[in-house]
C-alpha distance (Angstrom), angle and dihedral (degrees) to the residues before:
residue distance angle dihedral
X1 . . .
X2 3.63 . .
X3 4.22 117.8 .
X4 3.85 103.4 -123.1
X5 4.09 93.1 -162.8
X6 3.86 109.3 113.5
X7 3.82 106.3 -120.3
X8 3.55 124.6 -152.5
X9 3.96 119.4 -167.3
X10 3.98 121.2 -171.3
X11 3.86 119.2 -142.9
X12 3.64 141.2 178.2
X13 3.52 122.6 150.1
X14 3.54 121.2 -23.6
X15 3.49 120.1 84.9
X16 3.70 100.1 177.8
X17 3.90 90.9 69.5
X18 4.33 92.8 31.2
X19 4.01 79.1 59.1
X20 3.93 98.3 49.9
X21 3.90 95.3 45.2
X22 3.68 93.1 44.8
X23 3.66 91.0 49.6
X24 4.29 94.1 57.8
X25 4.20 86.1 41.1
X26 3.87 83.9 54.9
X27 3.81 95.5 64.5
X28 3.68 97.9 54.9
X29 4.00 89.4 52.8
X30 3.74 106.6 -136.9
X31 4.22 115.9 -148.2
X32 4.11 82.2 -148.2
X33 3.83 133.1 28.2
X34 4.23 124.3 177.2
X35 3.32 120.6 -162.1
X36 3.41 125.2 -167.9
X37 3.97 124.1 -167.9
X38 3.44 142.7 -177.4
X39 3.64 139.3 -137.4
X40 3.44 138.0 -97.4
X41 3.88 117.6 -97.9
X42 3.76 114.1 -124.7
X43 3.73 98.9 -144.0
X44 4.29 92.7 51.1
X45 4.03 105.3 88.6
X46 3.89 85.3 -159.3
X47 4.05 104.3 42.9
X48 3.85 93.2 79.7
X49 3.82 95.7 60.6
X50 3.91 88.4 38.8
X51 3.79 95.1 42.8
X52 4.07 82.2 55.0
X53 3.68 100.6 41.7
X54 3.94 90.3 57.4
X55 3.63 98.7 54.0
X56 3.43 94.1 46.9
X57 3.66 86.5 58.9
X58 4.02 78.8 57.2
X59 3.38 95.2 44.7
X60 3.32 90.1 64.8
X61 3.84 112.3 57.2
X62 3.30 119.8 129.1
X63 3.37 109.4 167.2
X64 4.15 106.8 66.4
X65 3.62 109.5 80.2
X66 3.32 90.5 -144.0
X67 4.05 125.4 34.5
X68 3.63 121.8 174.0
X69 4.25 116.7 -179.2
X70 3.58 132.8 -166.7
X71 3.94 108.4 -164.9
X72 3.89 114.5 -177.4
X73 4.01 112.5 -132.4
X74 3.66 84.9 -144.5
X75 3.74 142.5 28.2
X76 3.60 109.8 -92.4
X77 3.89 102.1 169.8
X78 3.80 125.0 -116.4
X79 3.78 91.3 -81.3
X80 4.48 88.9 64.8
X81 3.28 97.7 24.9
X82 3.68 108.2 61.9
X83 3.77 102.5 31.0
X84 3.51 87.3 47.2
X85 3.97 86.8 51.4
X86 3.70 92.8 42.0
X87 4.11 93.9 54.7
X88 3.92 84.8 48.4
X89 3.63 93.1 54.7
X90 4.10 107.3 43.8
X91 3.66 80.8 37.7
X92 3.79 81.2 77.2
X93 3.57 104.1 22.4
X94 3.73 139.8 37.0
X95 3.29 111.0 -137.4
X96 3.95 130.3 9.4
X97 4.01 142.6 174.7
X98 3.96 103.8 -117.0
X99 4.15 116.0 -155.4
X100 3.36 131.8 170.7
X101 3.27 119.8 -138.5
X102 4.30 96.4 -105.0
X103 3.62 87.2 47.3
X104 3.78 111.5 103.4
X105 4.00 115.0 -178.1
X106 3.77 128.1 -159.3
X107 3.75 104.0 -111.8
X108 3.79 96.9 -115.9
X109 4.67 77.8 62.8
X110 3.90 81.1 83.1
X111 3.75 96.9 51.8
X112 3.77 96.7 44.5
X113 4.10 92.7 49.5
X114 3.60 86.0 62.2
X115 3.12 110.5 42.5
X116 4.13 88.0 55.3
X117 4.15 89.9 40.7
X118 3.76 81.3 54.6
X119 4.53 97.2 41.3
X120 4.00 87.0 43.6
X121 3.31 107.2 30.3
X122 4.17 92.8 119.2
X123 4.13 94.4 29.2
X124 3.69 107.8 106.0
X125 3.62 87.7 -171.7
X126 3.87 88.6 76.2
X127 4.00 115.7 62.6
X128 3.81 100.7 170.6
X129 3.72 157.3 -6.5
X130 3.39 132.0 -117.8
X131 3.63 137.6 -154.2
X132 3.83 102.8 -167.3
X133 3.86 133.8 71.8
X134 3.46 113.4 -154.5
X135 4.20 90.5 -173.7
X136 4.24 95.1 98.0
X137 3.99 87.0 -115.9
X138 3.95 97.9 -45.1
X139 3.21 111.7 157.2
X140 4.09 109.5 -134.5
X141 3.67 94.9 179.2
X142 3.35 155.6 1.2
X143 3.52 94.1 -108.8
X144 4.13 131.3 80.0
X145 4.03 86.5 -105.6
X146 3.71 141.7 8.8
X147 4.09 126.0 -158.0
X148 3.51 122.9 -102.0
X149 4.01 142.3 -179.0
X150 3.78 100.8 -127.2
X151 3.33 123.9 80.8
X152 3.94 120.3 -136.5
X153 3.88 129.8 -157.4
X154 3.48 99.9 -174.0
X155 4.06 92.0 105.0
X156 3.72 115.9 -22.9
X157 3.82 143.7 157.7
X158 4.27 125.6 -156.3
X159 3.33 147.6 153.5
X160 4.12 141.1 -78.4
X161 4.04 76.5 -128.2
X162 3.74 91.6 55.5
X163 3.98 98.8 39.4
X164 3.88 91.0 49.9
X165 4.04 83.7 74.5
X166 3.35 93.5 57.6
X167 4.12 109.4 122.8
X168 4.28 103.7 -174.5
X169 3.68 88.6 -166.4
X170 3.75 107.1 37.4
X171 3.54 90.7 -112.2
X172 4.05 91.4 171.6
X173 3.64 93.5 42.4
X174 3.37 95.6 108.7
X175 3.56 105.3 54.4
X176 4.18 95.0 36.0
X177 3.58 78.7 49.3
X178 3.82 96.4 52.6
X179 3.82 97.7 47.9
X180 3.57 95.0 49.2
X181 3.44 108.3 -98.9
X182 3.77 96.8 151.9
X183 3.36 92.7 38.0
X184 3.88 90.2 55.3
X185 4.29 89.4 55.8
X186 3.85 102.7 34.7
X187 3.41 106.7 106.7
X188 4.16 86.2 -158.4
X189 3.38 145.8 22.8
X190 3.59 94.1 -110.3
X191 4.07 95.2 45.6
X192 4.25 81.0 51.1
X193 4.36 86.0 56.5
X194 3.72 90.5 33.4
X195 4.32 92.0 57.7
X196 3.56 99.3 26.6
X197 4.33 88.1 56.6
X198 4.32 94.7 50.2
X199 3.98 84.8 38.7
X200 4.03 89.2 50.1
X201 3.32 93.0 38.7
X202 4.75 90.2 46.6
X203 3.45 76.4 50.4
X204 3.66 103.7 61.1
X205 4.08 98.5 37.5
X206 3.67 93.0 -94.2
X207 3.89 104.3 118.6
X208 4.00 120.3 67.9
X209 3.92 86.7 -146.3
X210 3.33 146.9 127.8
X211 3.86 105.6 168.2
X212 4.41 85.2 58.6
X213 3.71 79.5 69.0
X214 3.14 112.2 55.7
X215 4.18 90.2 40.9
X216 3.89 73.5 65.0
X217 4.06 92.5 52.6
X218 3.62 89.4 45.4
X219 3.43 101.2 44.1
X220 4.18 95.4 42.2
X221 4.10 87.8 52.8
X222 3.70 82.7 48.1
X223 3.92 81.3 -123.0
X224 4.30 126.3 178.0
X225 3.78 122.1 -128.2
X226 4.24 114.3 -148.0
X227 3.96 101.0 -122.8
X228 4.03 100.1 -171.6
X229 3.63 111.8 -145.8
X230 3.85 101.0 -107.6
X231 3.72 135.5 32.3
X232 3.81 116.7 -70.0
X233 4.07 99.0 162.1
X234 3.46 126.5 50.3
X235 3.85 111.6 -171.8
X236 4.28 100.2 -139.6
X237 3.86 87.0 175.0
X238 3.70 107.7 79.9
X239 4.03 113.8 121.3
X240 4.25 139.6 70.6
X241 3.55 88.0 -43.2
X242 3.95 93.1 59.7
X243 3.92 121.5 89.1
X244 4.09 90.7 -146.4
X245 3.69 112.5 -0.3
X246 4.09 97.8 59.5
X247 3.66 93.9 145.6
X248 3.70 116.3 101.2
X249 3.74 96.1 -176.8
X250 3.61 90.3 51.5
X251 4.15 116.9 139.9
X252 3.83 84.7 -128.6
X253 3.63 98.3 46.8
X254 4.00 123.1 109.1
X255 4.20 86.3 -3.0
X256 3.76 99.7 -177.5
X257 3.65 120.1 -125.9
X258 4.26 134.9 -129.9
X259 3.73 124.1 -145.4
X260 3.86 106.4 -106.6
X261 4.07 92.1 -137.7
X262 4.24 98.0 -158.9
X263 3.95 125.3 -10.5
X264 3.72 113.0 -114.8
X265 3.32 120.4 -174.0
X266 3.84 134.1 -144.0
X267 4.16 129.0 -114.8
X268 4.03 89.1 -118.4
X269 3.75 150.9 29.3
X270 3.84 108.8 -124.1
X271 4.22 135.3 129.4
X272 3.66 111.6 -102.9
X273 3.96 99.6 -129.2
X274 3.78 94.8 -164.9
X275 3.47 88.3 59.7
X276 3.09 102.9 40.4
X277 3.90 87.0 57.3
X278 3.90 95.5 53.5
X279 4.16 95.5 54.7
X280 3.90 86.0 46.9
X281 3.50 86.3 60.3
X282 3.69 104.8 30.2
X283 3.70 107.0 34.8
X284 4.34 113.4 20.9
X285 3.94 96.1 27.1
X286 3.73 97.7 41.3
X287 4.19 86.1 44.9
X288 3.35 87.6 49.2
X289 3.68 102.2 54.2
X290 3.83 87.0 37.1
X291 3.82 93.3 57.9
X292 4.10 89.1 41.1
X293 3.92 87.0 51.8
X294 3.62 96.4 52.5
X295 3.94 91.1 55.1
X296 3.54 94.5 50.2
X297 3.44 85.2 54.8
X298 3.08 96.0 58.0
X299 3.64 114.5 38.1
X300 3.97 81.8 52.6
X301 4.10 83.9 56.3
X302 3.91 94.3 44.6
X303 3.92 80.9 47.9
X304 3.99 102.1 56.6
X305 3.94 95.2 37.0
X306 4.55 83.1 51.3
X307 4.14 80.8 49.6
């Protein structure tokens, strides 16, 4: 049986990883696949041939009955290039399954997405679904998910309804910003600094990122994101050839994944604080100070080899 879900994949250039995810989507046959691709950079010797060798790979599919593509002519960066891919596919769909092309899902990731695209379709309270777990196999419920406030890219699935808040720029920023909004969901001071700096800095064309925004959708609708209670997504693509993730030995690197055996669904919508707590700690502030480390590092490197 055929999975009905629209499912978008995002590509650039590496093949190696395009052919791996593409390979797991293949089993579940999808009726409709979107890919979206980006172009070559000018000033990368390599990106060309890579660029190429990927969407041959797409070129190639034979299994989807039907495949639509959106290749870039030129490089536009993550930032451009998927939120101008996303707005061209809920433009013509209303709901879709989003991976990346690192992102590798357990199989049962497909089933799960639909049946909560299906449960929540018409509940604004719910913005997105996840397919990672960030908790290190803590269980937060009894249930197959609980609800949370962040927002996570690796593997995901929403709705037209959803991506119509989407706001690349931050354009209401300031004024959520100036009546507390982020105030009102930080949990801590230091969560309230640690949002208000990426958002500032979104804000001011300082990020390369897409995913920051719509964090800022969700959190400015005051939106929930499904969390399910195990890991769905593993993220196979962190190293040089990564734009953010270029830390092999990261904690979140190459998570494995469980099968999520039926989808059972709580009584009520409502963030799970504790949880919500623990990735704070263990997953954006331990990035954070990770990626802050590394440039200290290195500007104190650059410094001594200048002296």
């Amino acid at each position: 049986m055929k999975f009905t879900v629209p499912i978008v994949l995002l590509t650039y250039n590496r093949p190696h990883l395009t052919r791996r995810v593409l390979e797991l989507v293949q089993q579940i046959q999808p009726v409709e696949l979107f890919v979206v691709g980006d172009g070559a950079r000018e000033s990368c010797a390599d990106d060309r041939r890579l660029v190429q060798q990927t969407r041959e790979i797409i070129d190639n599919i034979q299994w989807v009955d039907h495949l639509r593509v959106d290749f870039a002519e030129k490089n536009l960066g993550c930032k451009r290039r998927v939120s101008s891919g996303l707005d061209w596919v809920f433009s013509q769909v209303e709901q879709a399954i989003v991976l990346e092309d690192d992102c590798l899902p357990d199989l049962s990731f497909f089933g799960y997405c639909a049946a909560l695209l299906d449960k929540y379709r018409d509940d604004r309270r719910v913005m997105s679904i996840a397919g990672v777990n960030f908790q290190k196999q803590k269980a937060r419920t009894e249930y197959s998910y609980y609800f949370s406030k962040y927002f996570q890219s690796w593997g995901w699935a929403s709705w037209r309804r959803a991506w119509q808040h989407f706001d690349l720029h931050l354009e209401g920023w300031p004024e959520f910003q100036s009546n507390g909004g982020i105030a009102s969901l930080a949990d801590s001071p230091l969560e309230q600094r640690f949002w208000e700096r990426i958002f500032d800095q979104q804000h001011a064309g300082q990020t390369n990122s897409w995913a920051y925004a719509f964090a800022f959708a969700c959190f400015h609708q005051r939106g929930l994101t499904a969390i399910p209670n195990v890991n769905l997504v593993s993220n196979i693509g962190f190293g040089d050839t990564a734009t953010h993730t270029t830390s092999v030995q990261h904690s979140l690197a190459n998570v494995p994944t469980f099968p999520m055996a039926h989808v059972c669904h709580p009584n009520a919508v409502f963030q799970h604080q504790q949880a919500d707590e623990y990735t704070f700690r263990n997953a954006y502030r331990a990035h954070r100070k990770k990626g802050l480390a590394k440039l200290y590092h290195g500007v104190r490197k650059r410094l001594r080899a200048a002296g």
